[in-house]
C-alpha positions as CSV (number, residue, x, y, z in Angstrom):
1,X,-14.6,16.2,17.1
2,X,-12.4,19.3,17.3
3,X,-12.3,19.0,21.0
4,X,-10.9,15.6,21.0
5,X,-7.9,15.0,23.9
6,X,-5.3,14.7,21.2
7,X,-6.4,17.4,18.9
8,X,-5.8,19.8,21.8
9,X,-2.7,18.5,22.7
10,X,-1.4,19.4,19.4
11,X,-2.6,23.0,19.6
12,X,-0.6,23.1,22.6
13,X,2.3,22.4,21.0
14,X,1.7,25.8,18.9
15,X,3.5,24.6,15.5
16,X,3.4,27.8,12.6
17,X,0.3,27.2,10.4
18,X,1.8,26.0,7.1
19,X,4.5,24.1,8.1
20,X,2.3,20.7,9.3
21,X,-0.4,19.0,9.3
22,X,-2.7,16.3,10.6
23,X,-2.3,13.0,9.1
24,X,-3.1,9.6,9.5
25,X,-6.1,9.1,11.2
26,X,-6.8,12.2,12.5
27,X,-8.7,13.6,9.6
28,X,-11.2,10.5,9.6
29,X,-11.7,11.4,12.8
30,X,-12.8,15.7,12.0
31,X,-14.8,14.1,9.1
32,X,-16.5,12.3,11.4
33,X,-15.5,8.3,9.7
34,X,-14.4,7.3,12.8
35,X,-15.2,7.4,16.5
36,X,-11.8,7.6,18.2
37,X,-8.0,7.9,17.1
38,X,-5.4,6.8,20.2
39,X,-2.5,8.5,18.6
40,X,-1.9,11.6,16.5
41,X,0.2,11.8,13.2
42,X,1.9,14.8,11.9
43,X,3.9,15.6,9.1
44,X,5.9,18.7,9.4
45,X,8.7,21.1,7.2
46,X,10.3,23.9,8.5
47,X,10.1,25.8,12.1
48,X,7.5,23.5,13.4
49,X,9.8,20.4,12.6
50,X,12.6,22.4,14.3
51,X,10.4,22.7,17.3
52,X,9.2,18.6,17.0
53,X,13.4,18.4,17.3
54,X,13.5,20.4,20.1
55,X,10.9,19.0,22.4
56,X,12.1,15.2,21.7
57,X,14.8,12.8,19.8
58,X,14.8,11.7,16.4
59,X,13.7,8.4,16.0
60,X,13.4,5.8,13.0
61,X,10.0,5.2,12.0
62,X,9.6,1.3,11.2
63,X,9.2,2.4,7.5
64,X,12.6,4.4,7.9
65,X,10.9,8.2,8.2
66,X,12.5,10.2,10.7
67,X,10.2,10.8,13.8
68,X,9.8,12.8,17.0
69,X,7.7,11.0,19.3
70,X,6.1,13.3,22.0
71,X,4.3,13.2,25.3
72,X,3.5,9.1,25.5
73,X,4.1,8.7,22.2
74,X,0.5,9.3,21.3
75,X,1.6,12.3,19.1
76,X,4.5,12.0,16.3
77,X,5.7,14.1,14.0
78,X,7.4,12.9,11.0
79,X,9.7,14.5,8.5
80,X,8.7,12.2,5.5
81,X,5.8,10.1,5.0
82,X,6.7,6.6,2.8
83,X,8.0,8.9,0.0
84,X,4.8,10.9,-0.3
85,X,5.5,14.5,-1.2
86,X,5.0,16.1,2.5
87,X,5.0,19.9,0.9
88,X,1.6,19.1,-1.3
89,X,0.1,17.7,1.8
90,X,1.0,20.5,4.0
91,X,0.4,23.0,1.7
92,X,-3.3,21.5,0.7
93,X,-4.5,21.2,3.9
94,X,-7.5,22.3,5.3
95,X,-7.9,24.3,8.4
96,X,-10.2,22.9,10.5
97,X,-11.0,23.6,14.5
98,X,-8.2,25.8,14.4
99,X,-5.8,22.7,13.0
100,X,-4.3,21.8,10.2
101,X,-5.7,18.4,8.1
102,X,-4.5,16.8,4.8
103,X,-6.6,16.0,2.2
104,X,-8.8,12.7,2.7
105,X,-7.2,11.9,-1.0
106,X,-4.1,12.1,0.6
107,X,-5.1,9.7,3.2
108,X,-6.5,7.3,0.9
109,X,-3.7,7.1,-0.7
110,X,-1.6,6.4,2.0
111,X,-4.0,3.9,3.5
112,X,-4.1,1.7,0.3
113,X,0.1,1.4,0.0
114,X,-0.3,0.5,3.6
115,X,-2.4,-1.9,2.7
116,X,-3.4,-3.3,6.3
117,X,-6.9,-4.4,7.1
118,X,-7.5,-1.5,9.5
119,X,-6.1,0.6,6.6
120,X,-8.1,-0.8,4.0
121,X,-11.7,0.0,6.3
122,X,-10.3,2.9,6.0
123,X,-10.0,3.3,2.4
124,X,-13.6,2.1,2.0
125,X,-14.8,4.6,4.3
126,X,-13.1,7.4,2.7
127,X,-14.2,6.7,-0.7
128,X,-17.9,6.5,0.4
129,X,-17.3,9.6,2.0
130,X,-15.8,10.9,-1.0
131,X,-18.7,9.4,-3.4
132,X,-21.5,11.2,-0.9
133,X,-19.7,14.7,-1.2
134,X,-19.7,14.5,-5.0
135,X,-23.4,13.6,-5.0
136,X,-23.9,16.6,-2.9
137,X,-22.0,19.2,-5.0
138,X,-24.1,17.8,-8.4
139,X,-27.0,18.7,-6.3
């Protein structure tokens, strides 16, 4: 899951530890809720956002976040997420395969004000996740 084509594309890029993570779909894919992601989200502060604006332009996300689109567009980085507060998320994620991940609570919640039927799977599949860790920790 680490390996995945993507994942290694965004080591490439070389962004600082603490200044972005993997969003979106990427962390169902490390937990191992889904088989496949075809893109890569990112939020990002600081020198790795500098570096996002370097490598590409600033675009409009269609939810009005700035975005860097890079490669094919299968990676983008974004400066703001729908209002969500990008420093918690950064600075809660977990290193994982060398990469930075938010929080599947921070997913979920994401997912739900989305609220699309591909996001909404995904909300269910978190939660059982979620549900089946907290079993295990009572253990």
């Amino acid at each position: 899951m680490y390996e995945h084509t993507l994942l290694e594309k965004v080591k490439a890029l070389r962004f600082a530890l603490g200044d972005y993570a993997v969003f979106g779909s990427g962390p169902l894919l490390v937990h191992g809720l889904v088989e496949d992601i075809n893109d890569v989200d990112l939020v990002a502060r600081g020198v790795a956002r500098a570096r996002a604006r370097s490598l590409g332009p600033v675009l409009v996300a269609p939810k009005g976040d700035p975005v860097v689109r890079l490669g094919d567009g299968d990676i983008e980085v974004f400066a703001g997420w729908l209002g969500m507060d990008l420093e918690a998320i950064i600075d809660g994620a977990a290193i994982m395969g060398g990469l930075p991940f938010a929080q599947l609570e921070d997913i979920r919640a994401f997912k739900r004000a989305l609220g699309r039927q591909k996001n909404l799977g995904h909300v269910l599949l978190i939660e059982e996740h979620l549900r089946g860790r907290a079993s295990e920790q009572r253990l």
